[in-house]
MINU-682726 format. One record per residue (C-alpha): residue number from 1; x, y, z. Coordinates in nm, 3 decimals. Layout:
<sites>
SITE resi u v w
SITE NUM X Y Z;
...
</sites>
This chain:
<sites>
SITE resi u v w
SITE 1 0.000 0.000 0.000;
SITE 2 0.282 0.248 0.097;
SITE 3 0.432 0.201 -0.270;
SITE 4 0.119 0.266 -0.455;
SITE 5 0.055 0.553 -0.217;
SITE 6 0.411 0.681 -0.277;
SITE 7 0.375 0.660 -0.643;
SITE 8 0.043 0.877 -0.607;
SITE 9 0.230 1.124 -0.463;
SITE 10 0.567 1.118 -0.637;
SITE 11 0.370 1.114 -0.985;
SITE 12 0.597 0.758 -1.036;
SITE 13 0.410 0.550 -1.294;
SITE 14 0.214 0.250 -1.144;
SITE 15 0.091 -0.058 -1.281;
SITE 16 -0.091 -0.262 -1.023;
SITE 17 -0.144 -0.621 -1.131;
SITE 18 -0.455 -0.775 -0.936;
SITE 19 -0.413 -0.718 -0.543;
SITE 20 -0.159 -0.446 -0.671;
SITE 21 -0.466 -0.298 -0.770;
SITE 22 -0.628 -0.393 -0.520;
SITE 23 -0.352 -0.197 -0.238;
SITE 24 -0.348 0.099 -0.431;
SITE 25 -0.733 0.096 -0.377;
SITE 26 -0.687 0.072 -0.031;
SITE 27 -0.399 0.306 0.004;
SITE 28 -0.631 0.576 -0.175;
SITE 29 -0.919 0.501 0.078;
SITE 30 -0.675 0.547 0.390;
SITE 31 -0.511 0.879 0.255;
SITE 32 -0.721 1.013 -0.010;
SITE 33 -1.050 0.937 0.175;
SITE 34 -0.966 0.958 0.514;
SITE 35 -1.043 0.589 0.629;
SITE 36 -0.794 0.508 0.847;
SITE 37 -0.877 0.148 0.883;
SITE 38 -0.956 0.054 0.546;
SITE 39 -0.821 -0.297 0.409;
SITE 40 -0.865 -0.563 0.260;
SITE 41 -1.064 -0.901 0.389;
SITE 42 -0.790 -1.102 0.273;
SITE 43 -0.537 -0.878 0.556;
SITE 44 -0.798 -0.777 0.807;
SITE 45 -1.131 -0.969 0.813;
SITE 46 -1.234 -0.763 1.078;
SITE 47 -1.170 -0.384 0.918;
SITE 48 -1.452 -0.171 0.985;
SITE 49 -1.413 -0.040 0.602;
SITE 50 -1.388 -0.373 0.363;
SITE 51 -1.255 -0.194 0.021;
SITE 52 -1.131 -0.537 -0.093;
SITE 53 -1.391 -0.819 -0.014;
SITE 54 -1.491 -1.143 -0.160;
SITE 55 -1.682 -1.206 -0.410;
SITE 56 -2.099 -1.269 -0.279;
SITE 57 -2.062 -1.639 -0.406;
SITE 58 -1.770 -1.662 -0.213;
SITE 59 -1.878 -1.616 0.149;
SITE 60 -2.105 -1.924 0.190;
SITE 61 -1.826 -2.127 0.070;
SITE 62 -1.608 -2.338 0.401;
SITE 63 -1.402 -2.505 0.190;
SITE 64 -1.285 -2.279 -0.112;
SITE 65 -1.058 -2.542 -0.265;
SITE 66 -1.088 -2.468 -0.652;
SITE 67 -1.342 -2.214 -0.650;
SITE 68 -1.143 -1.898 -0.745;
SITE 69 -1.243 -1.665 -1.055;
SITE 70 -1.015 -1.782 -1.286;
SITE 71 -1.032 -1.806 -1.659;
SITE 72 -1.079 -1.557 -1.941;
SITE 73 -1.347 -1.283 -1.867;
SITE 74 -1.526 -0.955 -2.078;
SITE 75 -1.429 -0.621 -1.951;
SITE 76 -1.660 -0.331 -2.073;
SITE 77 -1.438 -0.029 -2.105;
SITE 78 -1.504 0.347 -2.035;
SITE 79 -1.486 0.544 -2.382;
SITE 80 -1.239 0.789 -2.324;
SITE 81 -1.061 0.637 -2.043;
SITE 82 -0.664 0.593 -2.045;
SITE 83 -0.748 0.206 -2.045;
SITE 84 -0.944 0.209 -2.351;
SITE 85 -0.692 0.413 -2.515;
SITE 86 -0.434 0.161 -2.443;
SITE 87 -0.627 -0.105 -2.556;
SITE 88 -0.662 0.075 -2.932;
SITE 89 -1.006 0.267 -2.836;
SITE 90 -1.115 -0.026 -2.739;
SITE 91 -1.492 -0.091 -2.566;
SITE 92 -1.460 -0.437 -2.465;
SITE 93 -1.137 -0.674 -2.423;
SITE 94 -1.129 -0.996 -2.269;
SITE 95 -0.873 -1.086 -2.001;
SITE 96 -0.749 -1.382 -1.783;
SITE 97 -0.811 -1.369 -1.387;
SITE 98 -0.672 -1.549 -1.113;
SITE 99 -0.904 -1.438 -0.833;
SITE 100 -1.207 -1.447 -0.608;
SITE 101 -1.163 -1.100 -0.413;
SITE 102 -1.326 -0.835 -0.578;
SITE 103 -1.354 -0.429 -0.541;
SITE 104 -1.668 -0.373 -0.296;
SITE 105 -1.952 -0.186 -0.459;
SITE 106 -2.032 0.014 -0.136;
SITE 107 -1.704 0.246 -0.143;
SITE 108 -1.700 0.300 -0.530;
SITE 109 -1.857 0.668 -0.468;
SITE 110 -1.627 0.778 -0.228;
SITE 111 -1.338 0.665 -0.414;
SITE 112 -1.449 0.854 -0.723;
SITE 113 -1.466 1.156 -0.546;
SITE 114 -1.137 1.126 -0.472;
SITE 115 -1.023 1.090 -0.815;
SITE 116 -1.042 0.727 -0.903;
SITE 117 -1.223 0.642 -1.225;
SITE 118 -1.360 0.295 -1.250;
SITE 119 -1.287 0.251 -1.604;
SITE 120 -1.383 -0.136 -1.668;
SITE 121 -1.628 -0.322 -1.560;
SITE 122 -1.736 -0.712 -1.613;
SITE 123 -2.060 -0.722 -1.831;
SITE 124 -2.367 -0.592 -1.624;
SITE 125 -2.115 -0.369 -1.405;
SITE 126 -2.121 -0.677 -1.168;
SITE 127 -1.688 -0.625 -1.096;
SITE 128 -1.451 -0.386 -1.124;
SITE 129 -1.199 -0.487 -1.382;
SITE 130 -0.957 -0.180 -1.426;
SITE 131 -0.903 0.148 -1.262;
SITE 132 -0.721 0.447 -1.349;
SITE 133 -0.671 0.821 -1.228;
SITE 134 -0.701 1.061 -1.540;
SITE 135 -0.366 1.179 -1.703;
SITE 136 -0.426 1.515 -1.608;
SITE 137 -0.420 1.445 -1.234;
SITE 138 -0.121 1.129 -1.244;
SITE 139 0.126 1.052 -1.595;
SITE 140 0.046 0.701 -1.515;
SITE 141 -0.199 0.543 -1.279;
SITE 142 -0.340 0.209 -1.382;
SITE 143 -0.464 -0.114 -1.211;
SITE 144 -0.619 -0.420 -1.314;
SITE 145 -0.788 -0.740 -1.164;
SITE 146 -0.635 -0.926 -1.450;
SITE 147 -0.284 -1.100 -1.526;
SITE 148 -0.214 -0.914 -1.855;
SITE 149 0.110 -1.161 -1.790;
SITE 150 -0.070 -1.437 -1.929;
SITE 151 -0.123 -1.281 -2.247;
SITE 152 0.203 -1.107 -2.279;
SITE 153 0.534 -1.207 -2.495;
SITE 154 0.873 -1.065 -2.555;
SITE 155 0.790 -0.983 -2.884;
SITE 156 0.458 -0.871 -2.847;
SITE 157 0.436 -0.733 -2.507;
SITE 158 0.097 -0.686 -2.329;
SITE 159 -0.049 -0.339 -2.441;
SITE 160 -0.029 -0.258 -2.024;
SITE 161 0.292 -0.317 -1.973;
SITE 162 0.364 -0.131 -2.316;
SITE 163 0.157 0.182 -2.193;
SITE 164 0.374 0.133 -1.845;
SITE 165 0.714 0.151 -1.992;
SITE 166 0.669 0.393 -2.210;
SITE 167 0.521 0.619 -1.883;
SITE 168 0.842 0.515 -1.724;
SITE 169 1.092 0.581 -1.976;
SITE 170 0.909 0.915 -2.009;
SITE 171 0.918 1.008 -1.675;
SITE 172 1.300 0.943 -1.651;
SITE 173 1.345 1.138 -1.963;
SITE 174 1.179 1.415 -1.845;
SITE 175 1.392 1.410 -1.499;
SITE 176 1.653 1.360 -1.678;
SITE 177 1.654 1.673 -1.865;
SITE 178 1.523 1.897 -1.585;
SITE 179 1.883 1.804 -1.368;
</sites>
């Protein structure tokens, strides 16, 4: 959490891959929103403010054994939104998961107002699939419940971690020239 937090605040790029994005969502509700206590399930079953929680389907389930979200799944993206762009303008992409914690509904308001944009969404708006904090407030601020890994190869790299480097390598460049 204190990295993603950091990179808020340091304008560092950040890329958070599944409970990456999950942390930063958390770091954002402790120091953005002023909930001092928010978490994650997974960390603290017992926070009073459950950002991160599982999945409905989940929590009547003793034994979870093999019953995580895994698989390839439909993300419908925000026109307009630094995600879409990446993705080629793209309105819908399908991605693999590895998960059964999800982003909970309740605290999606107060996280917008502090400047998080839920920019992809599993069809019906059921999950949140990507987030993002608009270019003109951080050069790079992405996370995703997907493993864009899975997808990715050295010659043909994942269009996120494409988008990432090239918001790093920027971001040195322009340090660079300002010394």
């Amino acid at each position: 959490m204190k990295i993603a937090w950091r990179c808020y605040e340091k304008q560092i790029p950040y890329l958070g891959i599944c409970f990456g994005m999950q942390l930063a969502l958390v770091a954002m509700a402790r120091n953005a929103c002023g909930l001092e206590d928010a978490n994650s399930e997974e960390i603290d079953p017992k926070t009073p403010h459950p950002i991160i929680s599982l999945q409905k389907l989940q929590k009547t389930i003793t034994f979870k054994g093999g019953t995580m979200r895994s698989g390839s799944y439909t993300a419908i993206l925000k026109k307009g939104s630094l995600v879409s762009k990446i993705y080629g303008n793209a309105t819908r992409v399908s991605e693999r998961h590895r998960r059964r914690w999800e982003v909970n509904p309740q605290y999606i308001p107060i996280l917008e107002e502090a400047g998080i944009i839920f920019s992809g969404c599993s069809e019906g708006d059921r999950l949140v699939e990507f987030i993002e904090i608009s270019p003109e407030r951080h050069p790079f601020f992405v996370g995703t419940q997907a493993h864009p890994e899975f997808k990715s190869r050295p010659n043909r790299p994942h269009p996120l971690y494409k988008a990432f480097v090239e918001a790093s390598l920027s971001r040195k460049q322009q340090r660079h020239k300002s010394k």
